[in-house]
N, C-alpha and C positions, 0 to 999 in steps of 0.2 A: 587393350594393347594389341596393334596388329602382329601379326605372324614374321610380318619382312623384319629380322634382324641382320643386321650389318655387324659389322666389327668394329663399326666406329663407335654404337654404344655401349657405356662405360655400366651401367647402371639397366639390372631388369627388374621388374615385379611380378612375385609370385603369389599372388593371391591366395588366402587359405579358404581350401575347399571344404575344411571339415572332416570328421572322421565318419567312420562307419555305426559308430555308437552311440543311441538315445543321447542327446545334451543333458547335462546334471544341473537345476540351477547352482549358484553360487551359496557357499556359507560362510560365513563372517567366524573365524577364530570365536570360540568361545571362551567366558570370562573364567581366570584360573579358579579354581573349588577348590577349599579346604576340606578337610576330612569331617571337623562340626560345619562347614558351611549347608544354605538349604536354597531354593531357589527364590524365594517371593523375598529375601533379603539384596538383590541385585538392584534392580530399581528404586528399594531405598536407601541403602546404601549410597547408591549415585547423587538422589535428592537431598540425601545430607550432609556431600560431601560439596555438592555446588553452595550449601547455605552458608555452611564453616568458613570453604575457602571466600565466598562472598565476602562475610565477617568480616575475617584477617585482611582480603585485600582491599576494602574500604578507609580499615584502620590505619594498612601503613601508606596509602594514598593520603589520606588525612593528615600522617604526620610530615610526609613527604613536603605537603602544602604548606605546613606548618615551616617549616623547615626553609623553606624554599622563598616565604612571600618577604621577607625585607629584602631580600638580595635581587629579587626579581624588579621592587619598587627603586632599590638603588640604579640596576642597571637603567632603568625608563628613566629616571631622574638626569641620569648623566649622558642618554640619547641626546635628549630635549634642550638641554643646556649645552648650546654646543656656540655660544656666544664666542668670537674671537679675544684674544687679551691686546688689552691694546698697547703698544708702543713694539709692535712684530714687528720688523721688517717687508715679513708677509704671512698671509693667515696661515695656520695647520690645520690641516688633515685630521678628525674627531675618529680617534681610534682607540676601543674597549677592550682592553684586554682581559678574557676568563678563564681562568685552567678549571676545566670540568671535564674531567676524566669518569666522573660515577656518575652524574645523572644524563650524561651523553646529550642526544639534542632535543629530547623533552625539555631542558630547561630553557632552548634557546626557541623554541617555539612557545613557551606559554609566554616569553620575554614580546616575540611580534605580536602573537594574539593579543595583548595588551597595549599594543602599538597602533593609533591608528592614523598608521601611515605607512605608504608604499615603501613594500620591502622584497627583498631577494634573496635565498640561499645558493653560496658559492659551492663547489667541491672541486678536489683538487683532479678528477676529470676533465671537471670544465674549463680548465684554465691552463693548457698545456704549450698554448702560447700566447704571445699578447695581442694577436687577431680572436683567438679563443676566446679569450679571457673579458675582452671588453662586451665583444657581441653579446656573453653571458652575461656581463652585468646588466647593459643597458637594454635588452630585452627582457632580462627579467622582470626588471621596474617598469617600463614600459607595458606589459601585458599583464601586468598586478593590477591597475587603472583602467583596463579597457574596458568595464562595464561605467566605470567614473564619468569617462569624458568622452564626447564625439570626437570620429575619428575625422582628418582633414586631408582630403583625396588633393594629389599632387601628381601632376607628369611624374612618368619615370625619370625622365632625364633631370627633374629637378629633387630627385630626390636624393637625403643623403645615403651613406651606409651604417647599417645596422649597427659597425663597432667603431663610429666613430663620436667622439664624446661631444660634438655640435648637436647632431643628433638630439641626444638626450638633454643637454642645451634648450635647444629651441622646443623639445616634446615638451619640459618642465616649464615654460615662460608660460605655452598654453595652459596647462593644466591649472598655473597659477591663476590665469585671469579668467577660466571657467569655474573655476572653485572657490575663488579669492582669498585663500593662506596657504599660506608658505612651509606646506609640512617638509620632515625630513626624509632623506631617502637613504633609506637602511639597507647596507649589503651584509650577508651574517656570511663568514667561511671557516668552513666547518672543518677540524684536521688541519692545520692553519700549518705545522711541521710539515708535511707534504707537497704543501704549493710549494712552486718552484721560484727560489729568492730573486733569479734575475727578472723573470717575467713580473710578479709584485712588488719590484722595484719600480719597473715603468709603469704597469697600474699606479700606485700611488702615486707618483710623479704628474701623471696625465690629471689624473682627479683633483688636485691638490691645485693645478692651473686655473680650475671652473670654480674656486673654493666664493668667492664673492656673488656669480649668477646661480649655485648649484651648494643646495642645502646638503653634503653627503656626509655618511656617516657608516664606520665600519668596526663589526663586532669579531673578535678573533677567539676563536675555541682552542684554546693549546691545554697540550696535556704536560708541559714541562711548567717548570716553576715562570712566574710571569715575567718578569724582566732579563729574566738571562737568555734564551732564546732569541730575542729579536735584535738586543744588543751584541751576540755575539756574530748572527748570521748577516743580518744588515748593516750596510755601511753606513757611517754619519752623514754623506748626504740626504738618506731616504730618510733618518730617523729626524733629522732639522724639517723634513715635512709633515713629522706627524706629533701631534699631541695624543701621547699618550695614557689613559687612565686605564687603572685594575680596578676590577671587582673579588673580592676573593669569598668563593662559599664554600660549604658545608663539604670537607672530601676525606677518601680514605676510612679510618677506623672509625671516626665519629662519625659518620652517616653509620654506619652499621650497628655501633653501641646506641646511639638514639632510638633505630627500629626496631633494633631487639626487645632495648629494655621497656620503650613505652607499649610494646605489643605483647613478649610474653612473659616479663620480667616485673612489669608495674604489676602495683595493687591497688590502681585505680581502673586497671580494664580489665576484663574477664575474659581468656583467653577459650575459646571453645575445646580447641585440642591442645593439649597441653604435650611438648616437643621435650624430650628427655634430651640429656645430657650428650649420648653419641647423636644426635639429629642438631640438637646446638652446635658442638664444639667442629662437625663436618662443615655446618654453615659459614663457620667464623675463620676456618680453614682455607676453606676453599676459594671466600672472597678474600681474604688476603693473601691468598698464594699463586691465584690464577688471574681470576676477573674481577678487579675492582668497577662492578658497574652495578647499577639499581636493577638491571632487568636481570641479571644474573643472581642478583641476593631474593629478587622475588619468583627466579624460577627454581633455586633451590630451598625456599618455603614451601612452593607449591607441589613438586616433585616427594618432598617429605610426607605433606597430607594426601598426596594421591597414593604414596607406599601403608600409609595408617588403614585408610579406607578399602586397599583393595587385599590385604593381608588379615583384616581381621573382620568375620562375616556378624559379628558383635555389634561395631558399631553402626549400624543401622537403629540402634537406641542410645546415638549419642544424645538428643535432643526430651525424644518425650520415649513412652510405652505403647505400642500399639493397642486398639478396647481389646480388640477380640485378638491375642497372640496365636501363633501356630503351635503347636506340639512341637515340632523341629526348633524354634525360638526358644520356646521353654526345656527343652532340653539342653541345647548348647549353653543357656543362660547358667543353669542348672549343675550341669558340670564344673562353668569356672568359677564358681562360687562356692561347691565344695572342696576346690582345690586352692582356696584361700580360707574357708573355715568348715570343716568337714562338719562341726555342728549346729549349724546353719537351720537343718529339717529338721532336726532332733525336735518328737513329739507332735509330726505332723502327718496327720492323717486322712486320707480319702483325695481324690484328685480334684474337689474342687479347691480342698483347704490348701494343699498345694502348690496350685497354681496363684490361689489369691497369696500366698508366701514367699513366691517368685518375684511375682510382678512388684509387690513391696519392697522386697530389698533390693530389688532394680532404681527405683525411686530414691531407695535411702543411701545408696551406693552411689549416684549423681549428685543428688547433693553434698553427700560428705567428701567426695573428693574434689570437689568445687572449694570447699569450704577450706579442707587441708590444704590445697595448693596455695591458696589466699595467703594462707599462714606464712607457707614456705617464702612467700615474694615478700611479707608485710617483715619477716627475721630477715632476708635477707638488705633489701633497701634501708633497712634499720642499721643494720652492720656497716653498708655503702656508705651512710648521713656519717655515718662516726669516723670511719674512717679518712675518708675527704676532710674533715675537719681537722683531724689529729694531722695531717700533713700538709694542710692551708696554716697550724699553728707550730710546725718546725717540728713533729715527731713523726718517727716512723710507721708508727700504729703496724697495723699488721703484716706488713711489707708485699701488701696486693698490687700490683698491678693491671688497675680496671682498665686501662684503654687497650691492651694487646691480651690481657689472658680473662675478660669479661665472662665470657661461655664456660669457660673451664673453673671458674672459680665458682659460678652459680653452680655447674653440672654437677661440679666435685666435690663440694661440699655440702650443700644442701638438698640435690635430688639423688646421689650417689651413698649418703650420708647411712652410715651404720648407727646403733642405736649410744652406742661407747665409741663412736668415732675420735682417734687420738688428735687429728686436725682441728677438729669442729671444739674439742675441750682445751685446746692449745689456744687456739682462736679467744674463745670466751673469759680466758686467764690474762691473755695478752689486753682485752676489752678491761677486764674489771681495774687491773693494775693502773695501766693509761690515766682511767678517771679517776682516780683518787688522786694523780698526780697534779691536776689541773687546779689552776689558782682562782679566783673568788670570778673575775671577769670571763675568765674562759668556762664555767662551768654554768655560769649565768646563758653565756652566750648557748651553749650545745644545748641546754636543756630548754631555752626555747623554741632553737629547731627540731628536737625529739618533738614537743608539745604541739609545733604545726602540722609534722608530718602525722602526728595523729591524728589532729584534728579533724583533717583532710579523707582520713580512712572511713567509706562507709562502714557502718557497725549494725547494720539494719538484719538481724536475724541470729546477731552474734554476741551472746552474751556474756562471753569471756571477754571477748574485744573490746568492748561496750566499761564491763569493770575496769580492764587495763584503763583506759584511757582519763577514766576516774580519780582514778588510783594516783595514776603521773600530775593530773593536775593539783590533787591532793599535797603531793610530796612537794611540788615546786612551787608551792604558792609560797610560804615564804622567801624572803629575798636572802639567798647567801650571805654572809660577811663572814671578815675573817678571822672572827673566831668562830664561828660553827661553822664555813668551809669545808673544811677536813671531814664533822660527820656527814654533811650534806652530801659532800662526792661521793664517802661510802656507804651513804644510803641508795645514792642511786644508780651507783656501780650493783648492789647487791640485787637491786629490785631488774635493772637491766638483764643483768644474770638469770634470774628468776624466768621473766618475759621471753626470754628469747629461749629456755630451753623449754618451756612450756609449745613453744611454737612447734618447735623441733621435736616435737616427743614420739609423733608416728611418720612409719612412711608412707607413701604412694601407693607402694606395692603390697604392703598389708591391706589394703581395701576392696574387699568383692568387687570384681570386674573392674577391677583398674585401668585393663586392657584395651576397654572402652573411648575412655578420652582421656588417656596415656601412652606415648608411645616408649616410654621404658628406653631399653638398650637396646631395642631394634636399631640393626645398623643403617645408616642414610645407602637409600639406592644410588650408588656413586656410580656404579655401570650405566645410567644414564643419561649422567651427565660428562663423563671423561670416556665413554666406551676403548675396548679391545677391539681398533677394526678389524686389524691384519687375524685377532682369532675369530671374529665376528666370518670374516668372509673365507677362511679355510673349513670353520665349521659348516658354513650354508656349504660348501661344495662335494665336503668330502660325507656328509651328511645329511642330505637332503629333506629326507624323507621325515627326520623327527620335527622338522618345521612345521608338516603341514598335519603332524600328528591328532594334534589338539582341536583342531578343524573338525578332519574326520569323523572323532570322538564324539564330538559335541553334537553333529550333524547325525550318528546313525546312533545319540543315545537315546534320542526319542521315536524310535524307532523299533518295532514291536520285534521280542525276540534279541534283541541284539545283545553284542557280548563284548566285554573289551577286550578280549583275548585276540579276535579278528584281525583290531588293529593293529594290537602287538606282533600278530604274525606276521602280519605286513613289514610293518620296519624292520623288525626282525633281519627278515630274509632282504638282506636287500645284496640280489645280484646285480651284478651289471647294468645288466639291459633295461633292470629297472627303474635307473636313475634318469635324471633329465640331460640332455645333449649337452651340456655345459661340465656337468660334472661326471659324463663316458669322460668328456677329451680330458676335462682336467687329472683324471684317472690316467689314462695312460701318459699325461705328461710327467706325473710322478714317477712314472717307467722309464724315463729318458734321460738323457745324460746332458750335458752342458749346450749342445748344440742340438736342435730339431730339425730333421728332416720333415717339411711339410707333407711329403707324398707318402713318406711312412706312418706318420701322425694320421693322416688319411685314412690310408688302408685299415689300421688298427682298429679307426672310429667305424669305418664302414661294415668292420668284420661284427663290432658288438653289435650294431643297427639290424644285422640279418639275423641274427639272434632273439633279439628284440623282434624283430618282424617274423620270423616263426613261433616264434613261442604265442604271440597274439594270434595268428591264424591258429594254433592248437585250441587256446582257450576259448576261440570263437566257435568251433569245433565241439567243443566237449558242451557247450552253452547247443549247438541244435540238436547234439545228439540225446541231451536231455527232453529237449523240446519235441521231437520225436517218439522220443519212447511216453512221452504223457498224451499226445493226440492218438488217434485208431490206427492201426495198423492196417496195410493196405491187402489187397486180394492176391493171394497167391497167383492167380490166372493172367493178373490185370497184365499190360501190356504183354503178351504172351501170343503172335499174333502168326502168321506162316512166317518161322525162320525167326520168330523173336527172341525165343530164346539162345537159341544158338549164335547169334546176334550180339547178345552181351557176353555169354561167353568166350568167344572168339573174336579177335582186331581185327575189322577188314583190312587187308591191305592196298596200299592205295594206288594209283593207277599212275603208269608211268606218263609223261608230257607226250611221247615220240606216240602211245594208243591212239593219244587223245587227237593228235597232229593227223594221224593216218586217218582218222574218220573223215568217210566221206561227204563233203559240203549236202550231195542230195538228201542223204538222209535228216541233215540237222535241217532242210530246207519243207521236210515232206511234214504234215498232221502231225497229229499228238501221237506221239510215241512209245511204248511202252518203257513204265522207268526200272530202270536196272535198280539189282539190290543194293548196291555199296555205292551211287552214287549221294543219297544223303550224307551218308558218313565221308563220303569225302569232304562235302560241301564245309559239315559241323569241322571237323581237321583242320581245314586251312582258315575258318572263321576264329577255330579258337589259339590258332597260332598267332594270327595279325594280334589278337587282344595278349595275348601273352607278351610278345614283343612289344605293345603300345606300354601297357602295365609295368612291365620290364625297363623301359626308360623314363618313364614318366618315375619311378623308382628311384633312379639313378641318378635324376637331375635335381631330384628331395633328398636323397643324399649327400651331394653337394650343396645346395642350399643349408640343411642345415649345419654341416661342418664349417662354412663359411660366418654361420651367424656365431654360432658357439665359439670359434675362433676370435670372432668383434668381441665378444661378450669378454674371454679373456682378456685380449686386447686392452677395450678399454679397461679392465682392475688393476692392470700390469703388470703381468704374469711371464708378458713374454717381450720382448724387443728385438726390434729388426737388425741385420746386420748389414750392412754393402756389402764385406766380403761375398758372400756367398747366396744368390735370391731367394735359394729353395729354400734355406734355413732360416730359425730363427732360434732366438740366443733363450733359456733359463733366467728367470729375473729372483724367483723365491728355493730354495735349498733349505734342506735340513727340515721335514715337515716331520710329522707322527699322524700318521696315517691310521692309528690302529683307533 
C-alpha cells in the first residue's frame, strides 16, 4: 500500500507485523480425561465409536429404504403415466402432490435418480417472478441434456430467450429426433408454501398451453395436508389446468416408532450400544416437539453415541479385549467391576492370575449383557403382539399408547424396571386376566402369532429361549374348543406369566461393566443440540481465558516438569489487561449506562492497553535480567575509557541550535577535526527521540485499530446499536448481566 492517503479513502490495511515473541506452534484442545481414563484408550475408543455408529447408521439407512421404496415406485409410476383422459375439453397439467415434511428432499432426489429423464429443481428463490421463474425452469431442463445432445449454433438475432417457453418448445422437438423418445420433463419444487401464488399461477397457465408439443410434469413438496393448501390458495382457474394426484408416505410418529423399534427395540437386530431410557425418551421428545425431519432423528442418535464414547474411557472394549491390556485398562476395568460385585477377586492370587480374571469377566460381561438386553426387547415386543391384538379385538388391554408414548413405555418399564416394580406387576395381572377372557377363535388366533414371533427369534446359544419356544409349541398344539377353552386360555395366560417374568428377572445395571455398552440415565447432551447462545457468548467474553484452558493444559502436560497449578494460576488471575481486546471493551461497556460515549469507551480501552503494554515490557525485562545473570559477567574496566566513566554517570547536556548556528562555515569547511566529548551523545539523543516518536505513533494508530475491530466484533453480536440522534453515541442493546 502506498504512503499517499487521501480522505477519500474509506478503507486501510494494517498488515500484522508480528510480535516480539518466539511463534508457539499451534495446539489442538485436548480430549476431556476422566479421572479412570488412560491415554492409549483415545484412538480406540474413536475406532469403536466410527464401527457402532457405522452399524446404527447402516441399519436405519436400510430401514429408511425399506420404508421408503413403494412410495418412491408409486411416485415414478404416476410421472410415467401422465396419459391425457379423454373427452377434456383440454389436456391438464401432470401435477404430484407429497407432503414430506421428515425425509425432506432425500426423497425427492432418489425419486429423479430413478427417473431417467430430464429433470429440474425449483426453490422459491428462483422463482420471484415470472421472468424468474421460467428462465429457471427451462434452463434447468435444458442444461440437465447438454452432454445428451449436440448443441445447434444460431445467429444471435435469431435466437429465442432463455424464459420463453418456445424456446424450450423447439429445444424439446430436437432432443426428441436425436434421441427418438419422448421422455418426460420433470420440474420438482421444493417448499412449494412459499412460491408465490400469483407468479405459479402463470407458470402453470403457460406450461399447460405446450401440454400436446411438451411432455411436463410437476412434483410439489408441501409440508401441509395435500389438498387443502392448493385449493384454498389457488383459484379455480389454475386448478381446471391441473390434474392433480397425491402420494402419501411415511410422516410424523411413525417414521420414528419404525426407527426406533426396528433398530433398538427389535429382537431381531442386535444393537451395539444399547440407548437407556433418558437418551430414548430425549429422542422421541425432541423430534416431536422441535424437528420432525430424518436428519434431525439421526443427529440426535448420533450426538447420543458420540456422549457414550467420549464419557466413558471403558468402552474402548465395546467390541473385543485387547492380547496384551495395559495396567491402566486393567485397572479401571477392575474398579467398576468391584463396584457391581465386590466379590468378583475373592481368592485370587498373583498378577498373572489376576489379570487372566479380568480379562474373563470382561468377555463374560459382553456377552451377558448382549444376551439380557435380548431378553428385555424379546418381554417387551411380546407385551406389544398382545396388546395390539387385545385392541384390533375391542379391549382396552393395557391402556398403552404405542404411537406417542413408545420410548417412555420401553424406558419406563422395562430398562427403568425395579425388581417388585408395581407397574410391571399391574401390567402382567392386567395380561393374565385379558386372556382368559378371550373366546375359542380369538385365542386360536393370538396364540399363533405368539408361535410366529417366536419362531422368528434366533435361539442359537440360548437355551432357555430355545426350551421356551418348545414349551409354547407344546402347549398349542392342540386345537382349542369350547369346552377346554377356558383351561387352554388359563394355561396359557399362566405360562405367559411365567415367560415374561423370567425375562425380566435381572437388570442392566446389576452386570459388571454395564457402562460399557449401556448408557443408563446418562442425560442426552441437549446443550448441543438447542444451545444457550446469549450464555454461550457472555461467558466467551466475560471469561475468556477458561476456554483456552484445556489447550494449555494438554499442551504443557507433556512437558517435563510441568505442573497444573501454572495454569490455574493463569486463569486465576485474570486482570484486565490480560484479556483479549474484545472482552477489555466489553468490560468496560458493563461500566456504562444506557447511552455510550465512543470517545469515552476509547480512552477507557486505551488506558487498559498501556497497562497491558507496560506490564509486557516488565516481563520482558525480568526474562533478560534473568538471561544475564546466567551468561559471564562483564569486566569491571570494560568500557572505562578517558572520561568513561564519568560519562555514564553524568547527562551530557545538549547543545543549544543558536552554538551550533554561530560555528563558523571555515572550520566545518577545514580537515578532520578534533571530536568534541558530548557530540556523540548528542548525536544518540536526538536518534533515540525520532524512534521514540516513530514508536509512539505507530502505537497509537494500533491502538485505534484495535478498538475499531473489537468494536466490529461487538457490533456484529449485537451488543450495541447505533443511534441518529447523537454520532458519537451509541445505544446498550444487553442489561442486567452477572458478571461475577
Amino acid at each position: 500500500m502506498s504512503d499517499d492517503r487521501t480522505l477519500e479513502e474509506t478503507t486501510f490495511s494494517i498488515p500484522y507485523a508480528g510480535g516480539d515473541d518466539e511463534p508457539r506452534p499451534a495446539s489442538l484442545p485436548g480430549a476431556p480425561r476422566d479421572e479412570l481414563d488412560f491415554p492409549e484408550s483415545h484412538e480406540r475408543r474413536f475406532e469403536t465409536y466410527r464401527k457402532a455408529w457405522s452399524t446404527c447408521l447402516d441399519r436405519i439407512q436400510s430401514i429408511v429404504k425399506q420404508l421408503l421404496e413403494p412410495h418412491i415406485e408409486a411416485v415414478i409410476q404416476q410421472v410415467e403415466d401422465d396419459s391425457a383422459v379423454p373427452g377434456l375439453p383440454h389436456p391438464e397439467l401432470p401435477v404430484i402432490s407429497i407432503s414430506n415434511p421428515v425425509f425432506g428432499a432425500s426423497f425427492l432426489n432418489d425419486v429423479c435418480s430413478r427417473l431417467d429423464t430430464p429433470s429440474t429443481h425449483l426453490y422459491p428463490s428462483d422463482c420471484v417472478n415470472l421472468t424468474s421463474a421460467m428462465r429457471a425452469l427451462i434452463t434447468g431442463l435444458v442444461q440437465d441434456t447438454d452432454d445428451d445432445i449436440p448443441r445447434v449454433k444460431h445467429k444471435v438475432s435469431e435466437r429465442l430467450a432463455n424464459y420463453d417457453i418456445n424456446y424450450l418448445t423447439a429445444w424439446y422437438k430436437h432432443y426428441v429426433s436425436t434421441q427418438g423418445s419422448r421422455p418426460v420433463l420433470l420440474a420438482v419444487l421444493h417448499n412449494f408454501e412459499e412460491f408465490d401464488p400469483t407468479v405459479m399461477q402463470d407458470v402453470f397457465y403457460i406450461c399447460s398451453q405446450q401440454l400436446p408439443e411438451l411432455r411436463l410434469s410437476f412434483i410439489l413438496s408441501l409440508s401441509t395436508p395435500l389438498p387443502t393448501y392448493l385449493h384454498i390458495v389457488y383459484p379455480r382457474a389454475t386448478l381446471a389446468c391441473l390434474r392433480i394426484r397425491t402420494v402419501a408416505i411415511p410422516n410424523g410418529l411413525s417414521v420414528l416408532n419404525d426407527i426406533l423399534l426396528q433398530t433398538f427395540l427389535s429382537p431381531f437386530f442386535d444393537s451395539d450400544v444399547i440407548l437407556g431410557p433418558a437418551a430414548l425418551e430425549h429422542i422421541s421428545d425432541f423430534f416431536t416437539r422441535h424437528n420432525r425431519t430424518l436428519d434431525s432423528l439421526i443427529t440426535l442418535i448420533q450426538l447420543a453415541y458420540m456422549k457414550h464414547f467420549s464419557v466413558g474411557p471403558l468402552t474402548s472394549l465395546l467390541y473385543s479385549t485387547p492380547s496384551t491390556p495395559s495396567p491402566a485398562l486393567l485397572e479401571a476395568a477392575l474398579t467398576s467391576i468391584l463396584a457391581t460385585n465386590e466379590t468378583a477377586m475373592d481368592g485370587i492370587s498373583g498378577a498373572d492370575a489376576a489379570k487372566e480374571k479380568i480379562v474373563e469377566l470382561i468377555d463374560e460381561s459382553r456377552s451377558k449383557i448382549q444376551k439380557r438386553y435380548k431378553t428385555i426387547r424379546i418381554a417387551f415386543n411380546l407385551t406389544r403382539l398382545m396388546q395390539l391384538f387385545f385392541v384390533g379385538e375391542g379391549y382396552k388391554g393395557l391402556g398403552w399408547n404405542l404411537e406417542n408414548d413408545l420410548c417412555a413405555i420401553f424406558g419406563g418399564m422395562f430398562l427403568k424396571r425395579k425388581e417388585k416394580s408395581s407397574g410391571l406387576e399391574r401390567s402382567l395381572g392386567y395380561l393374565s386376566l385379558i386372556l382368559k377372557k378371550l373366546n375359542t377363535d380369538q385365542l386360536r388366533r393370538l396364540s399363533h402369532e405368539i408361535h410366529e414371533f417366536l419362531r422368528l427369534i434366533d435361539a442359537e446359544g440360548d437355551d432357555n429361549l430355545r426350551a421356551a419356544q418348545t414349551e409354547f409349541s407344546d402347549l398349542t398344539q392342540g386345537q382349542a374348543s369350547d369346552e377346554n377353552h377356558k383351561t387352554v386360555a388359563a394355561e396359557m395366560a399362566d405360562w405367559i406369566d411365567d415367560f415374561l417374568r423370567n425375562l425380566l428377572l435381572e437388570r442392566l445395571e446389576d452386570i459388571p461393566l454395564w457402562e460399557v455398552w449401556y448408557t443408563g440415565m446418562t442425560p442426552f447432551p441437549s446443550e448441543l443440540v438447542n444451545p444457550s447462545i446469549r450464555a454461550s457468548l457472555l461467558s466467551g467474553l466475560l471469561r475468556p481465558l477458561e476456554f483456552v484452558s484445556s489447550s494449555s493444559t494438554s499442551s504443557n502436560a507433556n512437558t517435563p516438569g510441568a505442573k497444573a497449578t501454572e495454569m490455574t494460576t493463569v486463569v486465576s488471575d485474570e486482570s484486565l489487561w490480560r484479556l483479549p481486546d474484545t472482552s477489555i471493551l466489553f468490560r468496560r461497556y458493563l461500566d456504562s449506562g444506557r447511552l455510550i460515549n465512543v470517545y469515552d469507551w476509547f480512552e477507557s480501552f486505551q488506558a487498559v492497553l498501556e497497562t497491558q503494554r507496560e506490564e509486557v515490557k516488565k516481563e520482558r525485562a525480568r526474562g533478560k535480567g534473568k538471561g544475564r545473570k546466567s551468561g559471564s559477567s562483564a569486566s569491571p574496566s570494560k568500557g572505562k575509557g578517558r572520561g568513561g566513566g564519568k560519562a555514564s554517570a553524568t547527562a551530557t547536556p545538549k547543545r543549544s541550535p543558536t552554538k551550533k548556528a554561530q560555528q563558523s562555515p571555515t572550520k566545518i569547511q577545514k580537515g578532520k577535526q578534533r571530536q568534541q566529548p558530548g557530540d556523540d551523545d548528542d548525536v544518540m539523543d536526538e536518534d533515540e527521540e525520532e524512534e521514540e516518536e516513530e514508536t509512539e505513533e505507530k502505537w497509537q494508530i494500533e491502538v485505534q485499530a484495535r478498538f475499531i475491530r473489537a468494536l466490529h466484533e461487538l457490533d456484529y453480536l449485537g451488543f450495541i446499536k447505533h443511534t441518529k440522534r447523537r454520532a458519537d453515541h451509541v445505544a446498550r442493546t444487553v442489561f442486567d448481566i452477572n458478571d461475577e
